[in-house]
DORODREN-437122 format. One record per residue (C-alpha): residue in three letters; y, x, z. Coordinates in steps of 0.2 Angstrom, whole numbers, plus 2048, in hexadecimal, padded with zeros to 3 digits. Each point is the difference from the previous one (the first is absolute). Last residue first. Example, Ala and Ser with C-alpha at 12.3 -4.5 7.8 and 13.67 -1.06 7.14 Angstrom:
2
Ser7FB844824;Ala7EF7FA803;
# end
This chain:
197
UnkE4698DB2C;Unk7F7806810;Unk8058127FF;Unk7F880D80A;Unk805810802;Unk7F6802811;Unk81080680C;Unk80A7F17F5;Unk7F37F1803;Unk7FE805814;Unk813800801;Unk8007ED7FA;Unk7F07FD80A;Unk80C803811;Unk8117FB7FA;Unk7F67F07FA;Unk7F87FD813;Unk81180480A;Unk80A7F27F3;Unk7F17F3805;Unk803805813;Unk8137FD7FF;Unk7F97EF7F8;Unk7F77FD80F;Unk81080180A;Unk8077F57F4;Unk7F27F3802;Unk803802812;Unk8127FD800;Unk7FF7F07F6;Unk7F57F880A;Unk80D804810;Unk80E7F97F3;Unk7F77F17FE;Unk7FB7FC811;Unk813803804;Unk8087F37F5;Unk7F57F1802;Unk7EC8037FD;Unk7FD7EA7FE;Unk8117FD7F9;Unk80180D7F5;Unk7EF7FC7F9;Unk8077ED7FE;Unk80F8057F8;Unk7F880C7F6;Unk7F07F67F7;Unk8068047F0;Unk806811803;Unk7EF804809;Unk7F87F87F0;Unk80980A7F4;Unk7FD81180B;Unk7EE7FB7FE;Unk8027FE7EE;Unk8098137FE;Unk7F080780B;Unk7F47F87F5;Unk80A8067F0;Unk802812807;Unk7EB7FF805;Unk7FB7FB7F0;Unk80980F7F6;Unk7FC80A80A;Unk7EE7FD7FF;Unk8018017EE;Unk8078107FB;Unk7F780B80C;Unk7FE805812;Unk807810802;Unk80A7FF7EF;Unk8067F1801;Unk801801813;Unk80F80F7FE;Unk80A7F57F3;Unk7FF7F080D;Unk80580A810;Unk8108067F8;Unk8037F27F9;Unk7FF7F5810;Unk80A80E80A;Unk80E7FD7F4;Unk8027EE7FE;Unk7F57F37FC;Unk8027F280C;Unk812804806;Unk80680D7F4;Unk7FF7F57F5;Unk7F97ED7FF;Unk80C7FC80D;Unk81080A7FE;Unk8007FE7F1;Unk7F47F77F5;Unk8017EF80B;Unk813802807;Unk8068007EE;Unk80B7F0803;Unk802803812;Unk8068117FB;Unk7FB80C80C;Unk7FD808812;Unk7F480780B;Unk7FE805811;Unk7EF807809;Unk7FF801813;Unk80680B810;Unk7FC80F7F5;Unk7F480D808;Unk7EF7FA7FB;Unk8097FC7EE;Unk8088117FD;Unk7EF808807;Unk7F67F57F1;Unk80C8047F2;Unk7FE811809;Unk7EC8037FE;Unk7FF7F37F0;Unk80E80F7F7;Unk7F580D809;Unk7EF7F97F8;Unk8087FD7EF;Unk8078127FD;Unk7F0807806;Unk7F47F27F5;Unk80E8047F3;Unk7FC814800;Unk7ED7FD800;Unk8027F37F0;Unk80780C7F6;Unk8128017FA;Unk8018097EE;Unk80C7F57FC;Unk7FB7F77F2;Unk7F27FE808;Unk8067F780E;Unk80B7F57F7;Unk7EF7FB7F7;Unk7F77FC80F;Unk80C7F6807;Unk8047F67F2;Unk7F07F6804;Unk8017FE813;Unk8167FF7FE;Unk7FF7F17F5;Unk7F17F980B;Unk80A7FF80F;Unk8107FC7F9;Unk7F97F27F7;Unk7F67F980E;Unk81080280D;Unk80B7F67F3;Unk7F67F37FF;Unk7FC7FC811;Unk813801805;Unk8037F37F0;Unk7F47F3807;Unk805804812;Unk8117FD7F9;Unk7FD7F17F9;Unk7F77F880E;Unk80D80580C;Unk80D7F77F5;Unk7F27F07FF;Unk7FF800813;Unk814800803;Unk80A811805;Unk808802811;Unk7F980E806;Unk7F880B7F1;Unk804811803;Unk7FD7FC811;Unk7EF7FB7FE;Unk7FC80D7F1;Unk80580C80D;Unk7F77F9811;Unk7F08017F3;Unk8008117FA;Unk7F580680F;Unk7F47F37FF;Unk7FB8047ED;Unk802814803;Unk8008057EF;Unk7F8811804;Unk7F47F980F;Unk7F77F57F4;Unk80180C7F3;Unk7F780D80C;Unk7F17F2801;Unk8007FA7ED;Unk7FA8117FB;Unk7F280380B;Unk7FB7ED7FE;Unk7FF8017EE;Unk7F580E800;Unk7F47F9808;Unk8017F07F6;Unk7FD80C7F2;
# end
């Protein structure tokens, strides 16, 4: 169980990008006091678990409603990781905006923690690695990015702008991997007839 755990909690890691989504959350909230922060963490962290498991357990249904097996949405998936990931290695850096009043759930809590690419990933683990592991490793990866929001001022202060972006392009570049891998097994499951659900 643990092993599993671990198999699914690393690709997360690299999907939400903790350290990659921290210059955003910094700029977005320049200027705000300690308990504003607080409460947007608190409302960013809620948000990204509730979309996260929303979509893990509505998932499957959507899915069979439409016919969609889980070989064609690791393909879809993987190239959707595979450019969200190109798109980010080539980009001069990510760029949000929003309602300071909202800024929690949207643009914070998603698409910026658990966006596409986290979705994606979560759906096609479930079924790899099963219910429970996933669901573990999106809530670990969903505290760590509480603590790195937390702790922000201070983890900026120590990586600066530049040592956070080079972090961030690696974890993408590994996350163009990721996309390669799902492409792979997803083409695998449709030659055999397979259906994991």
């Amino acid at each position: 169980m643990l092993n599993d755990i671990l198999l699914v909690f690393i690709p997360m890691f690299f999907t939400v990008d903790p350290i990659g989504i921290l210059p955003v959350f910094v700029s977005l909230t320049q200027g705000l006091t300690s308990a504003q922060k607080r409460e947007i963490i608190i409302q960013s962290l809620i948000t990204a678990s509730l979309v996260a498991v929303g979509f893990i357990f509505l998932g499957k249904v959507i899915f069979h409603l439409l016919g969609i097996t889980m070989g064609d949405f690791m393909v879809a998936g993987g190239v959707i990781l595979f450019c969200l990931a190109m798109v980010d290695l080539t980009a001069q850096g990510k760029t949000r905006r929003g309602d300071s009043k909202e800024l929690g759930a949207v643009p914070i809590g998603t698409p910026l923690i658990v966006g596409p690419a986290v979705l994606t990933i979560s759906l096609m683990l479930v079924s790899v690695r099963g219910l429970f592991p996933t669901l573990v490793a999106v809530f670990l990866n969903i505290a760590i990015v509480g603590i790195v929001f937390i702790y922000s001022d201070a983890l900026m202060r120590f990586l600066g702008k530049s040592g956070s972006r080079a972090l961030s392009k690696v974890m993408m570049l590994l996350l163009a991997a990721i996309g390669v891998m799902m492409v792979r097994r997803g083409i695998i499951e449709i030659m055999s007839g397979r259906n994991l659900y």
